[in-house]
N, C-alpha and C positions, 0 to 999 in steps of 0.2 A: 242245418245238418252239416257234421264235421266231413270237409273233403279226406278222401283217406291220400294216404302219402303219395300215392302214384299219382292221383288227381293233381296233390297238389303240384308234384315237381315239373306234370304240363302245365300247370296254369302258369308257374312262375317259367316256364318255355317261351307261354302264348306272351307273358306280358313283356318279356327282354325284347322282344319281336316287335321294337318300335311300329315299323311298318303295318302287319299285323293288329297290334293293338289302337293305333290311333285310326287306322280303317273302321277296326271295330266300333271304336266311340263315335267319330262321325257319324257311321250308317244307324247308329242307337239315336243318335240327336235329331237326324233326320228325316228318318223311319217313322221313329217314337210320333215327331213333329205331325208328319202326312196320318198316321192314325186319327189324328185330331183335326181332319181337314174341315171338317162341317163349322169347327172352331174359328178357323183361319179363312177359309175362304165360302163363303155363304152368302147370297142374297137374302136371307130372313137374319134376322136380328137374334144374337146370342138369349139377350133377356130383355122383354116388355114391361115396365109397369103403367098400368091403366087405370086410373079408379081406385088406386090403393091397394089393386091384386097385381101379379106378378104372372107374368105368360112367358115360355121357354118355346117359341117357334118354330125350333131346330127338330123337338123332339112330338111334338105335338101341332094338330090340324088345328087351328083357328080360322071359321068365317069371318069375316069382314064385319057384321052385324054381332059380333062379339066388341067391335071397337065402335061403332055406332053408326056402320055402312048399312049398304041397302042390300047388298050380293050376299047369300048363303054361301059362296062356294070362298075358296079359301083367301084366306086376305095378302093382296098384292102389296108386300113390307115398302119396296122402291116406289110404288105410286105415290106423289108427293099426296093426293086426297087422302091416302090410309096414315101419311107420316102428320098428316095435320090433324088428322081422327084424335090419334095416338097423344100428338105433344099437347093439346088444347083440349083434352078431357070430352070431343066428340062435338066440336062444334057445328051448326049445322053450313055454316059460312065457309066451310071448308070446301065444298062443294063450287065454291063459285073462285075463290083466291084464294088457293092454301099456300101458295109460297108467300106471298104478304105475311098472314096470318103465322105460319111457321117463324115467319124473323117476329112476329110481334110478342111471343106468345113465349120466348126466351127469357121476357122479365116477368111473366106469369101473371101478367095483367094485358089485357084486351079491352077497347072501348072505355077505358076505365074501368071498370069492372074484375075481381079478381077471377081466374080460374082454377080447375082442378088440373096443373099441369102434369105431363105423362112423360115419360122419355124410352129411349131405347137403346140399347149396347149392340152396339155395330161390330162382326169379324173386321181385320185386319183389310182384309179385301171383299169388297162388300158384292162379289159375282163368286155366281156356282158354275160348276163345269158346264153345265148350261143355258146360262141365265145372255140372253142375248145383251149388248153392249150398246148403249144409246151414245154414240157419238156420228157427227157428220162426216162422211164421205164414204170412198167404199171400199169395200173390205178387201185382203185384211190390210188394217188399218197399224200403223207403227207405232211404239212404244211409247207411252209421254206418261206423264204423271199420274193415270186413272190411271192406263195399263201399261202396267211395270215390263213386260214384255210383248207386248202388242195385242192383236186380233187375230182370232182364224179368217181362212176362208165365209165364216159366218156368222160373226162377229160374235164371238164365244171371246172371254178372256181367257190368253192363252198361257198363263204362271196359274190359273183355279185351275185348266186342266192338266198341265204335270207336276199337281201337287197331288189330286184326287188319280193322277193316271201314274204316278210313282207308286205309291199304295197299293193297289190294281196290279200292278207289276212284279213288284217285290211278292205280296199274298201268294197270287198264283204260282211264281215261282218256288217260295216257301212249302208250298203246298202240297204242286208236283212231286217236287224234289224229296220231300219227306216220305210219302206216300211210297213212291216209287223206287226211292229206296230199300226203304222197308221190305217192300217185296222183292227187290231185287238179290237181297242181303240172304234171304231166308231161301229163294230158290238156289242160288248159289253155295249154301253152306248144304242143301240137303244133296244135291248134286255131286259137292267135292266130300263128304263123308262118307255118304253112301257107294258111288260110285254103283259098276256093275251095268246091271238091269236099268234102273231109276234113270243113274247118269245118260244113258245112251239114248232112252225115251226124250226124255227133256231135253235132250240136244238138239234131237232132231225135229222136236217143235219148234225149238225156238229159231232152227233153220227155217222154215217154212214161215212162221210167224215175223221175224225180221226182214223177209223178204217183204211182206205187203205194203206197199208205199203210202205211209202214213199222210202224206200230205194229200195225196187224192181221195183217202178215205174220208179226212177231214170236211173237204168240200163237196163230197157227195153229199153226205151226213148233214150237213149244215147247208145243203141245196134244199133237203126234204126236209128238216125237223128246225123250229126257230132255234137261234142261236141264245144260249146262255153262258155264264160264267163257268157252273158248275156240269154241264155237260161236255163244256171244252175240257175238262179240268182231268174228267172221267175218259175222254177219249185220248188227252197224253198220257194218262197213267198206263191205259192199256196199251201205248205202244212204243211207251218209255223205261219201262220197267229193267228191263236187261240191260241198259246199262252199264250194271254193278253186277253182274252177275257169270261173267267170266271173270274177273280180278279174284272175288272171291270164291269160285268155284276151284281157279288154280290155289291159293291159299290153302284152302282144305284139303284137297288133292296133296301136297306138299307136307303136311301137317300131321294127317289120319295116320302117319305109322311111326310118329315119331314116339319117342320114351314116356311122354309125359301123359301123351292119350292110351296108349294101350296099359299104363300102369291104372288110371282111370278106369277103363273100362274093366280091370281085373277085379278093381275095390268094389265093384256094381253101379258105379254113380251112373245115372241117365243119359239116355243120349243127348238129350235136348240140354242138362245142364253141361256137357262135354263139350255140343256144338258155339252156344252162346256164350259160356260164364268163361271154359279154358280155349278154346282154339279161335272165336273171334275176336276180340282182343289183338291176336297177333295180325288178324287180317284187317284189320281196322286202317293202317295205315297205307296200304295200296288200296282201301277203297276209298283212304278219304283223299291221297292223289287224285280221284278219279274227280271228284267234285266239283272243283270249279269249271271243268268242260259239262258236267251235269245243267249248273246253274247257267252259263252261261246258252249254251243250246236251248234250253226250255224260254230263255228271255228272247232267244233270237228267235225265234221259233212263234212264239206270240207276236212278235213284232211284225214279222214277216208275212202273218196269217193276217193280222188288222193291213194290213198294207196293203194285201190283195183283196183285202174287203171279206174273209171266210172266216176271223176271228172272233172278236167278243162283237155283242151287240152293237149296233151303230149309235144309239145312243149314251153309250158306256163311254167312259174318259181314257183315250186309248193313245202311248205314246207315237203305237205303229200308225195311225191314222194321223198324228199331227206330221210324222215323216211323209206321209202319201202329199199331204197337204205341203209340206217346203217344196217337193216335188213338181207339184200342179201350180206352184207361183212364187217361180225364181226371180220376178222382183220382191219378195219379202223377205228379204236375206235372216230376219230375226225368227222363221220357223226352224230354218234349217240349223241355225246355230244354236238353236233352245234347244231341239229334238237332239242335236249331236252332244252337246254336253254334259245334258241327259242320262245317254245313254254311256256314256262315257267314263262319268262320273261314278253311275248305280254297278257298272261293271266292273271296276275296276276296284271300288270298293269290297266287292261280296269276294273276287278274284282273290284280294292281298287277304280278306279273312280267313278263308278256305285254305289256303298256304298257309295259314300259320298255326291252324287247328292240325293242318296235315304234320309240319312240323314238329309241333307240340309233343303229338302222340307217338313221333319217331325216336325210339330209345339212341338211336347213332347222332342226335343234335342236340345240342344246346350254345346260349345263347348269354354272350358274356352284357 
């Protein structure tokens, strides 16, 4: 679909916006990247073939006794027994010396004998956010060639968890911040249109309402009810929403008596097409000022909450716990320099994006 001219003279804004625009492509390249983490970093093998069929790990349960093990329950990819099942078509020899067997079993003959050989496509980094880390000594353990940036506290590789905990962070954020928007935008425009009655109601809710201290609500809540994704998600929206909603409540207020809307509301057009299609638009650009303290807030806000232990699940791949974790063992200087770059890095990109959307849509700039 054709941008219409207005669209396009911000886009050709957003992309003179060097800064702006190569933010944007990064956080596409890297974003995009971490969507695909089960790809990139995984302890189960991309794709199996065994016997001439084809098994997908990642997205599907396979016992062990689907490869020629003894265990129903789900087959262990890194046990060299299951990698020797695998490469040597289900030997039962595997059992006793599969690493032998696995070097022999590469020219697809064994004992003389030819086999049905099997092979397997390995991710990039072959540990899940919590697939524990077989090396000696104790944790966490420093950087070397298995892991690209070391161990946690528990011998978790710790580049699988801020590839799977950038994702986690970005989503929620994405998430929040649209959500909450959304509602922020809409009680704001009914407040500054309407005025009166409405306006004076909703004000003084949201006095009351922004008084409640959102962070103790959190860990009460999350003292009595398990901790989820989507429940955390649910209890920022409720008490992030107003954010946006003095910016554009003043907009509207400013707006409701000018020429353009009362000649509207003379022709009969709708309220609702008056509120959204002519006067947000104008307000658009002092809400999208407000953004990047939006995004930025709800990241710190997660971060903060895994920190203190009231956030996402303890098993979730969370950047705010790998920070607890630089914290709890300042001789591993590669936590605290992962987690700060990190964060550093994710912030600073969404920051220079938001600016230049905010930009873009401001009729007073352009950009040679």
């Amino acid at each position: 679909m054709a941008l219409s001219p207005l669209n396009q003279r911000r886009w050709r804004n957003f992309r003179r916006n060097g800064r702006a625009f190569w933010s944007l492509m990064i956080f596409i390249v890297v974003f995009g990247a971490s969507l695909f983490a089960e790809f990139i970093a995984n302890d189960k093998p991309i794709l199996v073939q065994y016997h001439g069929s084809f098994y997908a790990p990642i997205f599907k349960f396979y016992p062990e006794t689907e490869f020629g093990g003894d265990f129903k329950t789900e087959a262990i990819y890194r046990d060299p027994e299951v990698k020797c099942l695998i490469v040597t078509g289900g030997l039962e020899a595997c059992f006793d010396e599969p690493e032998a067997l696995i070097e022999d079993a590469q020219d697809g003959v064994i004992d003389g004998e030819e086999i049905q050989k099997g092979w397997a496509i390995w991710p990039p980094i072959p540990y899940s956010f919590d697939t524990p880390v077989e090396r000696p000594g104790a944790a966490p353990l420093p950087p070397n060639g298995q892991n690209w940036l070391g161990t946690d506290d528990t011998k978790r590789d710790v580049l699988a968890r801020v590839i799977y905990g950038f994702r986690l962070s970005v989503l929620f954020t994405l998430i929040v911040t649209t959500i909450g928007s959304i509602i922020g935008i809409v009680a704001g425009a009914v407040q500054g249109y309407f005025g009166g009655t409405i306006d004076l109601i909703m004000q003084r809710f949201m006095e009351i309402w922004s008084s409640t201290p959102q962070i103790y609500v959190i860990i009460i809540l999350f003292s009595i009810l398990p901790r989820s994704f989507w429940l955390l998600v649910f209890i920022t929206v409720l008490f992030g929403w107003m954010s946006l909603v003095g910016v554009v409540r003043a907009e509207f207020l400013r707006a409701r008596n000018l020429e353009y809307v009362r000649a509207a509301k003379a022709l009969g057009v709708s309220n609702i097409t008056i509120m959204f299609r002519h006067m947000l638009p104008n307000a658009m650009v002092a809400t999208l000022t407000m953004l990047p303290f939006i995004v930025t807030g709800t990241i710190s806000l997660l971060a903060g909450l895994d920190f203190l232990g009231f956030g996402l699940p303890s098993s979730s791949p969370s950047l705010g716990e790998l920070t607890l974790q630089a914290k709890q063992n300042l001789q591993a200087p590669w936590l605290a320099f992962t987690a700060f770059f990190t964060f550093a890095l994710m912030l600073s990109l969404l920051i220079f994006i938001f600016e230049g959307v905010r930009d873009a849509f401001d009729p007073r700039k352009t950009f040679q």
